[in-house]
VOGU-3710 file (C-alpha; in Angstrom, 3 decimals, decimal comma):
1> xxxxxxxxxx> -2,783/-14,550/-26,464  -0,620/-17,498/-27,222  2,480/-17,583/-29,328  3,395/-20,782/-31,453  7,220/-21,654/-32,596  6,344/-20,919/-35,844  4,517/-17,860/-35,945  7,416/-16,547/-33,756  9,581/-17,312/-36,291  7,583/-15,993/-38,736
11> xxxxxxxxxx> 6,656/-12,550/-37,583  10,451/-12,208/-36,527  11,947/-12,996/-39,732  9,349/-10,266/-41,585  10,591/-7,788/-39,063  14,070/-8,119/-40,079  13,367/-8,387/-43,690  11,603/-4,726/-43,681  13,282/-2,916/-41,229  10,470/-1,134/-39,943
21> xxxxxxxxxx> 10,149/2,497/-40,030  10,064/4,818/-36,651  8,191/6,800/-34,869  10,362/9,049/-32,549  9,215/10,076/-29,054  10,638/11,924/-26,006  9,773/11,680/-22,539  10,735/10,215/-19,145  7,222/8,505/-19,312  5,649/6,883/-22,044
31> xxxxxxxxxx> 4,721/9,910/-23,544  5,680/10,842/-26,889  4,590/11,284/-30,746  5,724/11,171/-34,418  9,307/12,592/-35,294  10,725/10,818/-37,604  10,346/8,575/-40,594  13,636/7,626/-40,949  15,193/3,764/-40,955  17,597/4,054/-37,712
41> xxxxxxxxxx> 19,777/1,875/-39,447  21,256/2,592/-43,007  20,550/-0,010/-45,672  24,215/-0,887/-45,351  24,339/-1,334/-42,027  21,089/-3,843/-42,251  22,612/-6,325/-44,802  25,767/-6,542/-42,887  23,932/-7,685/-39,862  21,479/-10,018/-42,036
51> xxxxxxxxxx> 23,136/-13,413/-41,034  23,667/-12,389/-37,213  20,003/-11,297/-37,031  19,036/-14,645/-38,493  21,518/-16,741/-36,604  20,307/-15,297/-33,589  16,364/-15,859/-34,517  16,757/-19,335/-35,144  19,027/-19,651/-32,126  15,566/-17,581/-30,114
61> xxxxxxxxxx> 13,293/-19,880/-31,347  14,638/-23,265/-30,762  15,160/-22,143/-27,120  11,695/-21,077/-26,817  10,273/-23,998/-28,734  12,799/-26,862/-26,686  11,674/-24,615/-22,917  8,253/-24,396/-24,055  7,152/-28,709/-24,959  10,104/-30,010/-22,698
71> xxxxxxxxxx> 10,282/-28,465/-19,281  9,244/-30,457/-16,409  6,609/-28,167/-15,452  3,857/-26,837/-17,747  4,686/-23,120/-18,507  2,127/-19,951/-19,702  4,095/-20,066/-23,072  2,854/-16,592/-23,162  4,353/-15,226/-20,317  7,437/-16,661/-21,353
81> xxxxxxxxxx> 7,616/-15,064/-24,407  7,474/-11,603/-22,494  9,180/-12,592/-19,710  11,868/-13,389/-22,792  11,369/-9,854/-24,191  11,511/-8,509/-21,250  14,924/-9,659/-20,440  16,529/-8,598/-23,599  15,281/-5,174/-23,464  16,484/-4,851/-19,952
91> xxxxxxxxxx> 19,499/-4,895/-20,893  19,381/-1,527/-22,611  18,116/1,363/-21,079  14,890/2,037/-18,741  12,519/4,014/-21,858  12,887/0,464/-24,250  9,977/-1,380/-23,403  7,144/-3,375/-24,683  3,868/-2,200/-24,616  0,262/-4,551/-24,604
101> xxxxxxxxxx> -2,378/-3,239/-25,885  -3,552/-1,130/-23,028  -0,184/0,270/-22,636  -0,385/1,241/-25,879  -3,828/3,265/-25,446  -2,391/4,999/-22,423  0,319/6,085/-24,118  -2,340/7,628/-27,028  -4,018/9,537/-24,242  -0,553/10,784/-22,878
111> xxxxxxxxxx> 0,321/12,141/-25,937  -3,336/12,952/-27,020  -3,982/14,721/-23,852  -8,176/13,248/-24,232  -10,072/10,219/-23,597  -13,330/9,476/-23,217  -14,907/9,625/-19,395  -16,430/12,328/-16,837  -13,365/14,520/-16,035  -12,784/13,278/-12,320
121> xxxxxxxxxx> -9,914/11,610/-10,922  -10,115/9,372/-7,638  -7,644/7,815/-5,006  -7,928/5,803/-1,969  -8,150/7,476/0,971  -8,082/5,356/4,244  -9,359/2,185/2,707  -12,131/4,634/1,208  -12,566/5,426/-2,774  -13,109/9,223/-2,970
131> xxxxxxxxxx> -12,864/11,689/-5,525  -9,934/13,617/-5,407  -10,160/16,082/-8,392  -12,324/17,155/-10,771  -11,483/19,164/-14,094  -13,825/21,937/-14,479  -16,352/22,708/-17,138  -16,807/18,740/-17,721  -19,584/15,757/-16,924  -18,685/15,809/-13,461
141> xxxxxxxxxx> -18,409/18,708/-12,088  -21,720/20,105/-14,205  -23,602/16,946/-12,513  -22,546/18,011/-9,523  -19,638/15,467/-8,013  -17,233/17,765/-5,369  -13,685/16,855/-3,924  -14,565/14,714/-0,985  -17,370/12,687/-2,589  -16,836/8,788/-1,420
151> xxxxxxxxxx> -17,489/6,266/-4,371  -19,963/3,426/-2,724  -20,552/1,545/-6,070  -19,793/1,953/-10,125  -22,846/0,975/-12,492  -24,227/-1,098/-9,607  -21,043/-2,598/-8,407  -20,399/-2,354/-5,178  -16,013/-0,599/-4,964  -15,117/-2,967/-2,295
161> xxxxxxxxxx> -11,593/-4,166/-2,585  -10,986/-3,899/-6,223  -8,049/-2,544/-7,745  -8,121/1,120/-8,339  -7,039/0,580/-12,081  -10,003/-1,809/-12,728  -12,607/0,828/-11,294  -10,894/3,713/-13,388  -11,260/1,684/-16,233  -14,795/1,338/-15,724
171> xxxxxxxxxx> -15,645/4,855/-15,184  -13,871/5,354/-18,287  -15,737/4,130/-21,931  -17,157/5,317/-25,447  -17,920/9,112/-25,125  -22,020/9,498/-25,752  -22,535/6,125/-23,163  -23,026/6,620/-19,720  -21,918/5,265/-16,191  -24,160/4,714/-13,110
181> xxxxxxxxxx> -21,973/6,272/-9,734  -23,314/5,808/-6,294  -21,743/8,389/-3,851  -22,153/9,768/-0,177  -21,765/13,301/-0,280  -18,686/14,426/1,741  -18,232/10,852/2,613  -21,264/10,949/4,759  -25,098/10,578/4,954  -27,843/8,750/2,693
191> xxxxxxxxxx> -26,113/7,325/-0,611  -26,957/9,628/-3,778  -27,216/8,192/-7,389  -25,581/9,794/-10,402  -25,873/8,658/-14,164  -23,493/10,649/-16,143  -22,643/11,163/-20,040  -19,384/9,875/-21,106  -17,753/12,580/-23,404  -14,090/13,897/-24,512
201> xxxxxxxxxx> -12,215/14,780/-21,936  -9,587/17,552/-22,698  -6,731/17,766/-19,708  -5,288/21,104/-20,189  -1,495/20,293/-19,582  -1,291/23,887/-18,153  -3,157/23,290/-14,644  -2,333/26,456/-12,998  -1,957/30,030/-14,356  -2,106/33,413/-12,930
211> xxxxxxxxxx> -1,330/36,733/-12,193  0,983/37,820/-8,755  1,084/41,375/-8,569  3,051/42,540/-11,978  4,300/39,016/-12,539  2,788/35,848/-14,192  2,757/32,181/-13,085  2,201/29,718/-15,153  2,543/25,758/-14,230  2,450/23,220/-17,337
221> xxxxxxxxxx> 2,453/19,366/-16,587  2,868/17,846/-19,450  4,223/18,389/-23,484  1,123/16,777/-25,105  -0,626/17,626/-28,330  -1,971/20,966/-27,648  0,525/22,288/-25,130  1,241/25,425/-26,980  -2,016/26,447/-27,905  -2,866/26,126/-24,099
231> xxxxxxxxxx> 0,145/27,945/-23,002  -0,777/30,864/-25,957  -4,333/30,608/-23,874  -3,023/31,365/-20,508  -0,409/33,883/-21,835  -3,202/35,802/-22,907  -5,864/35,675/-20,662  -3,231/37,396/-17,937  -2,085/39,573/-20,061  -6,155/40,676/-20,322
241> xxxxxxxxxx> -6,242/40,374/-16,680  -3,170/42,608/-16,197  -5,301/44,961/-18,799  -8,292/44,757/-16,973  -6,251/45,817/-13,501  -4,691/48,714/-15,127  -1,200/46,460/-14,625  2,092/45,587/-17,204  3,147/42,648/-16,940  7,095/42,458/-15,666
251> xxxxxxxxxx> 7,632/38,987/-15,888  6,718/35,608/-16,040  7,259/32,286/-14,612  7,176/29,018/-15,906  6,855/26,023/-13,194  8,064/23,111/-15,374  8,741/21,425/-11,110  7,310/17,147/-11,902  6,748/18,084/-15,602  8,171/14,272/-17,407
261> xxxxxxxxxx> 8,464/15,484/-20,307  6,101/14,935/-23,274  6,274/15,577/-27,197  9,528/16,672/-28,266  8,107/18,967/-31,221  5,510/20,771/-28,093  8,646/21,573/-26,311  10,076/23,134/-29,331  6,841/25,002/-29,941  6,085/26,005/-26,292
271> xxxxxxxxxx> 10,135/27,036/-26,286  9,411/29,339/-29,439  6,923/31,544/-27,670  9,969/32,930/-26,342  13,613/32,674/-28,275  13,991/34,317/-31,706  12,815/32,880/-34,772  15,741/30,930/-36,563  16,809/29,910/-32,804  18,159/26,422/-32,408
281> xxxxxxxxxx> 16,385/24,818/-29,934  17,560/21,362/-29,775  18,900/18,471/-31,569  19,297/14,846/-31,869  21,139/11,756/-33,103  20,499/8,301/-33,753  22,468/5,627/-34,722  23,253/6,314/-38,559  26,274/9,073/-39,486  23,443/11,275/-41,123
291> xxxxxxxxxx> 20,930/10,831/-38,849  21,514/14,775/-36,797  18,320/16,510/-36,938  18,562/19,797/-35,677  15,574/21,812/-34,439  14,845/25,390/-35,138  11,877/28,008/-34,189  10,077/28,975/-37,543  7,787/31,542/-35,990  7,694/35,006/-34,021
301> xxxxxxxxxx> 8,126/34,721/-30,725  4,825/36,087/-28,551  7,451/37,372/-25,616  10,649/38,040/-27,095  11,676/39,854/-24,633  9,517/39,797/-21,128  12,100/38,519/-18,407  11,848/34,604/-17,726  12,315/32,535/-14,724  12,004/28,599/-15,384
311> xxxxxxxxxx> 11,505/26,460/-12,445  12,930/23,006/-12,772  13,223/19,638/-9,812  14,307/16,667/-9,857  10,944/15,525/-11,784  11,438/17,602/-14,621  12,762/15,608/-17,574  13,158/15,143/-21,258  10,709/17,687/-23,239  10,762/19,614/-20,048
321> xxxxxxxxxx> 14,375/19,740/-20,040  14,761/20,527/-23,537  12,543/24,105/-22,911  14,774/24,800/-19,604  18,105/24,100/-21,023  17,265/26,374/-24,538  16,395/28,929/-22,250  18,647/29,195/-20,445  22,013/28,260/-23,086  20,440/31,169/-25,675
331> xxxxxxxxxx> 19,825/33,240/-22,067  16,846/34,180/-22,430  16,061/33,585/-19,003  17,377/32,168/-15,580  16,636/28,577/-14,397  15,450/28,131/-10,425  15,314/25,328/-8,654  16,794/21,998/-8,370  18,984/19,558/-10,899  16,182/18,320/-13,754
341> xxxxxxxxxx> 16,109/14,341/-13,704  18,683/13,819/-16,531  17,277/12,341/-19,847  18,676/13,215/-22,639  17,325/10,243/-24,892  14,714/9,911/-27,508  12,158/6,986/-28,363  10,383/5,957/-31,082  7,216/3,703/-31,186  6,884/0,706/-33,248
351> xxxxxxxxxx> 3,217/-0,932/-34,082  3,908/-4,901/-33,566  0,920/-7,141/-34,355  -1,565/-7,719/-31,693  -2,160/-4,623/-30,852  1,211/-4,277/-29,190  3,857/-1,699/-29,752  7,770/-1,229/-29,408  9,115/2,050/-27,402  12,668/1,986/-28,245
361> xxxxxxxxxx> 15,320/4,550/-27,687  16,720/5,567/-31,034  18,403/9,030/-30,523  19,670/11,116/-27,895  19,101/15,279/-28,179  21,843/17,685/-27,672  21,164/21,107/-26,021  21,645/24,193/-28,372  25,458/24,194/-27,162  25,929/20,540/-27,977
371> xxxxxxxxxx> 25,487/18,873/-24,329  24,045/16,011/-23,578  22,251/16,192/-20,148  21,517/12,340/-19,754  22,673/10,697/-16,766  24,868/7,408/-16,670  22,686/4,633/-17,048  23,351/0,862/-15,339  23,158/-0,933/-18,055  22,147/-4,615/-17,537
381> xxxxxxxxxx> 21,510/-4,160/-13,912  20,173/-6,973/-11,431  18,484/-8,623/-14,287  21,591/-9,310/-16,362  22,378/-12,773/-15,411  25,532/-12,647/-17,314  27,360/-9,505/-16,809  30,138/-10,813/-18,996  27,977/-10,245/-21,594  28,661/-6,894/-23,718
391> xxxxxxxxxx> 25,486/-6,153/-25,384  26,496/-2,382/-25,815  28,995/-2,575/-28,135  30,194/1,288/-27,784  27,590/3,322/-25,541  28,574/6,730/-25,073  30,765/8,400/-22,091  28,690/11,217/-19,754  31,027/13,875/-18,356  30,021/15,767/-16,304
401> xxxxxxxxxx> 32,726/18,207/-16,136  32,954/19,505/-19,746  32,159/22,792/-20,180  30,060/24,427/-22,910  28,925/27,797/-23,016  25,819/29,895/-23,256  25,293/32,609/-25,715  26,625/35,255/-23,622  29,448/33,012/-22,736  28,070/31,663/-19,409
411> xxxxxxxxxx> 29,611/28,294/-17,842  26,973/25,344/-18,230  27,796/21,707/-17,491  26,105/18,212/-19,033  26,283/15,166/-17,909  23,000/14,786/-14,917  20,560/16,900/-16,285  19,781/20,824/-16,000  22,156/22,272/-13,449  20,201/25,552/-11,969
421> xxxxxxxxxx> 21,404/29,112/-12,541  20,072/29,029/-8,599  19,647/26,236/-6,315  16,472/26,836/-4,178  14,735/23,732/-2,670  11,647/23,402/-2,061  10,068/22,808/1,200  10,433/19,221/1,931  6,946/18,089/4,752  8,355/16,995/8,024
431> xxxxxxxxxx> 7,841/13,353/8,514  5,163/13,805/10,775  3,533/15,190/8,029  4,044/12,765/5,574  2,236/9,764/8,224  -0,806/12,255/8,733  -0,764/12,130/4,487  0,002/8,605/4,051  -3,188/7,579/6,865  -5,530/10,415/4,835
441> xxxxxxxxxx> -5,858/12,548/8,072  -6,119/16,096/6,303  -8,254/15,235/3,594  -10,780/13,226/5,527  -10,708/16,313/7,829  -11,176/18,462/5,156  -13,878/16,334/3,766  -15,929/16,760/7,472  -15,296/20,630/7,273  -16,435/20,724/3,879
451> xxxxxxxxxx> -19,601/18,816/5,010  -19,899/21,202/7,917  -19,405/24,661/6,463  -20,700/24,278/3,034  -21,172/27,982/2,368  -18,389/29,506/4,272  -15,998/32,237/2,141  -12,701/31,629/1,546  -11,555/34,461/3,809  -12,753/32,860/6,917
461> xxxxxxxxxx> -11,255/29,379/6,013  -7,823/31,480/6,482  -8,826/33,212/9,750  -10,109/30,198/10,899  -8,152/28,313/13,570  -8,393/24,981/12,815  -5,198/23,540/14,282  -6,957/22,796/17,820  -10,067/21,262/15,899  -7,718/18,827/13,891
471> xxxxxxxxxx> -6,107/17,658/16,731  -8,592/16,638/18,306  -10,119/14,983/14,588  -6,474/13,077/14,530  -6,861/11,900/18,536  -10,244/10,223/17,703  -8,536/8,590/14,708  -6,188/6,961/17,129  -3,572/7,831/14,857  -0,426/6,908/16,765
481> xxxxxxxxxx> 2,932/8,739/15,549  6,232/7,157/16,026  9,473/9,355/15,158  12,068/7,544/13,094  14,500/7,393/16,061  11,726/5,626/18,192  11,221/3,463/15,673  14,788/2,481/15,978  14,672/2,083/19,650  11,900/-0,042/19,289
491> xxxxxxxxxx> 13,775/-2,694/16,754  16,459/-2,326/19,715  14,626/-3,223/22,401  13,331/-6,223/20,158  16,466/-7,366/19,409  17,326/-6,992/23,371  14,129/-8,760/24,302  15,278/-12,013/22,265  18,186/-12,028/23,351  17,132/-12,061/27,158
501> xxxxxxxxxx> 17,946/-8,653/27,685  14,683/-7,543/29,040  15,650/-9,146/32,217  18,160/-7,100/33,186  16,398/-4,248/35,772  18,945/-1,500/34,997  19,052/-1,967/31,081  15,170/-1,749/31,281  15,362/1,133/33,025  17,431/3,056/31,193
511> xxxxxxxxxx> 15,400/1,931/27,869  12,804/3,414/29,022  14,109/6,661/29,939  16,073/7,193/26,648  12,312/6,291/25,220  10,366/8,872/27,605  13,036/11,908/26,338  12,897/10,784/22,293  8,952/11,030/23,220  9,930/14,487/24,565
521> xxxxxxxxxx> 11,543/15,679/21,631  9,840/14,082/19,558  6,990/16,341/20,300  9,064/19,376/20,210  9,395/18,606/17,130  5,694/18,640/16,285  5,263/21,611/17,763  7,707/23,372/16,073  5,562/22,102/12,716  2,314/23,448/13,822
531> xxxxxxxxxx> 2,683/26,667/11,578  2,918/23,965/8,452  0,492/21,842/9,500  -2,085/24,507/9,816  -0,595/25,882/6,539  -1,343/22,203/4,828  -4,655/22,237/6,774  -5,925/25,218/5,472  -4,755/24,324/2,050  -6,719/20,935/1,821
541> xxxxxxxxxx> -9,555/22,350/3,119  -9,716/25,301/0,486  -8,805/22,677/-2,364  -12,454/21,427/-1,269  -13,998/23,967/-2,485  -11,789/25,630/-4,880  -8,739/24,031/-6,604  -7,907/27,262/-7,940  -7,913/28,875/-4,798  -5,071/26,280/-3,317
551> xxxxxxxxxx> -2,874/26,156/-6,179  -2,469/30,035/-5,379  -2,314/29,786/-2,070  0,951/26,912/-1,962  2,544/29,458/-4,704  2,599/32,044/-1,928  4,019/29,671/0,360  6,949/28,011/-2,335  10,513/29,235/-1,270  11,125/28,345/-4,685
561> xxxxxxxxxx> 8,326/30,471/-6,514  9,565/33,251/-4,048  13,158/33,356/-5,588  12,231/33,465/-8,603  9,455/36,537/-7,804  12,403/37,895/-6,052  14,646/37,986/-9,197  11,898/39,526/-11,436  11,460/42,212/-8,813  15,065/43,650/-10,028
571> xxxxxxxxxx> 15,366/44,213/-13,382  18,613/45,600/-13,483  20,183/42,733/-11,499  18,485/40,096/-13,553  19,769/41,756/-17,278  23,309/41,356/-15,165  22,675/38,343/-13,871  21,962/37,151/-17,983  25,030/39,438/-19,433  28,138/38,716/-17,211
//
């Protein structure tokens, strides 16, 4: 698309004569829906500013127009334009952005929760394109597609080196058409050829749920569209289970851990499945005096009163936020975990012509006790080119060391996010670990048991000792593991080596040795990690042939999940815990 001078001018000056309306949105990602329809500036306000506006228009486009036919090289007047955009809204905050017109589709399908495909995602795996999940009940799993299945070719194209996004995209179309996948099964053998319908795909934003002796897990992802009705789903269906087991259900816990956040009316809604009706949930405000909107359950809650443990990380922002900090200011739960990310800001989305859009921060949300849990912000940052320059005119202080108060007069702090009731990490992988994940050692292991033991029960997969077996599968990968520390010695001996260093028979010597016993300990080390590495093992390889299965199965092994179990296990100290 190419922009002239004077439709620049143009659409600009129509944008400031209507002042468009809003859409507001809420999430750490571009994830968010319809709020609002209010002006975030008051007519007053937008004739004051008339002449500035236009000043600075004209000012735009004579800049563009004089860069664009005069500059000694040939520019992609284009690019410029957005490069141009780009820098002004960098200047803000991180959530204002401009969005093309696929951009703009994501974000429908973020907020939609559907789009039209086969239900499968797929990653790269060792210079391999496998699948890596599939969502049951849809196109792919009823033709038959399995974790581990290598993608040779999409509608007769071979995968080869193209860009991951480009072959997603082309799995992806018009629900009712269909696409053409050629596989090896397990990454191994003849090449097998699948054509599959295109329909809607539906991706529940509740991915795990379940019952753990009297006590209820439930994990939600995302605040999309349908996020309550799914949670209202899974709420049931274990308390049927429970039923069914001759159980009562003591307590339940929500696992909001890398949930970005999402609609901001789901998180009410999900939120009002447990606080009173009438119960303030949140709140925000926008530019204007008038512009508070305040936020307040209109239904029955379906738990009012079954005790609550929300589990929160670093990940968990904005919408997700919002549920955890209602919680746990009108205490009607405790919070687990680690600090949430920190954003307490609200977007709305503008349609711009061409099929572009606007996300632009035009509120920030207040907790039910009036904090604001956003984080400082850097504004301008290495793009600002002229840091003299005070865009901003009065952006608002975050202190963290107010203190506001919970309904039953508990201490709570804003400023950074969701502070935790208790601080429980979770367990971080050794690095070791994370360079057997990052080459694609235990799925393509996983992938060869699969291929191997196609029929074998879960059961065994846990007796099974498979530490010795991948081992071995990691020696024959030639997979060569250097400890940070080692690492460092070897940028020393480098930097040694240039400078002549290596000559020197006593240096050398003792190089070495300090090498040889950071080899030593190095695999100490590794030892000491074999219990997780089988652990991790064993997981992949059940997540081959049941996702289910290995969601449950890293909830038994979550320090985190276990506090929280922990609390629910003692009524009486939890009510306490609540009711200082």
């Amino acid at each position: 698309m190419r922009f002239s001078v004077s439709l620049l001018r143009t659409a600009l000056f129509r944008r400031v004569a209507r002042w468009p309306r809003f859409v507001a949105v809420a999430s750490v990602a571009a994830m968010s829906v319809v709020l609002t329809t209010e002006p975030v500036l008051a007519k007053t306000e937008a004739s004051s500013n008339f002449f500035e506006v236009n000043k600075s228009i004209e000012l735009l486009g004579d800049v563009y127009q004089e860069v664009s036919q005069n500059y000694v090289e040939p520019i992609d007047v284009s690019e410029f334009m957005y490069s141009g955009i780009d820098g002004m809204l960098g200047q803000l905050d991180p959530y204002t952005v401009l969005l093309d017109k696929e951009q703009s589709g994501e974000l429908d399908e973020l907020t939609s929760g559907q789009y039209a495909g086969i239900g499968v995602t797929i990653g790269t795996i060792a210079g391999d394109l496998y699948v890596t999940s599939i969502f049951e009940g849809q196109a792919a799993a009823k033709a038959g597609l399995q974790v581990g299945d290598k993608i040779v070719a999409v509608n007769g194209v071979r995968v080869g080196d193209r860009p991951i996004e480009e072959i997603r995209e082309s799995i992806k179309g018009r629900a009712g058409t269909t696409v053409r996948l050629t596989v090896r099964k397990d990454g191994w053998g003849a090449r097998k050829q699948y054509r599959i319908a295109r329909g809607e795909v539906r991706v529940s934003t509740v991915s795990y749920s379940g019952l753990f002796g009297s006590v209820a897990y439930i994990r939600m992802t995302s605040f999309a569209r349908h996020s309550r009705a799914e949670m209202v789903d899974a709420i049931r269906a274990l308390q049927q289970q429970a039923a069914r087991e001759n159980r009562t259900m003591s307590g339940l816990v929500f696992d909001l851990r890398g949930n970005p956040g999402g609609l901001l009316n789901s998180a009410v809604d999900v939120a009002a499945l447990f606080v009173e009706k009438g119960s303030r949930v949140v709140s925000t405000k926008g530019r204007a005096a008038d512009s508070e909107q305040r936020y307040v359950t209109n239904i029955d809650p379906l738990l009012p009163s079954l005790p609550l443990v929300v589990l929160i990380d670093g990940q968990s922002a904005s919408a997700a936020e919002i549920v955890a900090g209602a919680i746990q200011e009108l205490d009607r739960g405790l919070i687990v975990g680690e600090n949430s990310f920190g954003k307490g800001l609200v977007q709305s989305v503008i349609e711009l012509p061409y099929d572009h859009s606007l996300k632009i921060t035009t509120a920030k949300y207040y907790t039910p006790s009036g904090r604001l849990i956003q984080k400082p912000l850097v504004h301008g940052g290495a793009s600002c080119q002229n840091p003299q320059r005070k865009v901003l005119l009065s952006p608002e202080t975050y202190d963290s060391t107010k203190v506001y108060y919970t309904l039953n007069h508990r201490k709570v702090y804003g400023g950074g996010g969701i502070k935790p009731d208790f601080s429980v990490s979770a367990a971080e992988p050794s690095e070791y670990e994370k360079a057997q994940d990052k080459e694609g050692l235990l799925f393509t292991y996983a992938t060869n048991f699969h291929r191997k033991h196609r029929d074998i029960s879960l059961p065994k997969i846990a007796a099974t000792p498979v530490l010795k077996e991948f081992r071995e599968f990691v020696d024959d990968k030639t997979f060569v593991y250097r400890s940070a520390p080692q690492r460092q010695l070897d940028s020393l001996k480098t930097m040694i080596g240039k400078d002549g260093g290596e000559k020197d028979s006593l240096l050398s010597v003792r190089l070495q040795a300090f090498d040889e016993a950071l080899a030593s300990w190095t695999k100490q080390g590794i030892q000491r990690d074999s219990l997780r590495i089988t652990t991790a093992v064993q997981r992949e390889i059940i997540r081959h042939y049941d996702e289910k299965a290995a969601w449950r199965k890293g909830i038994e092994l979550d320090p985190v999940a276990a506090k929280a179990f922990a609390l629910l296990a003692d009524p009486v100290s939890y009510q306490k815990l609540l009711k200082p």
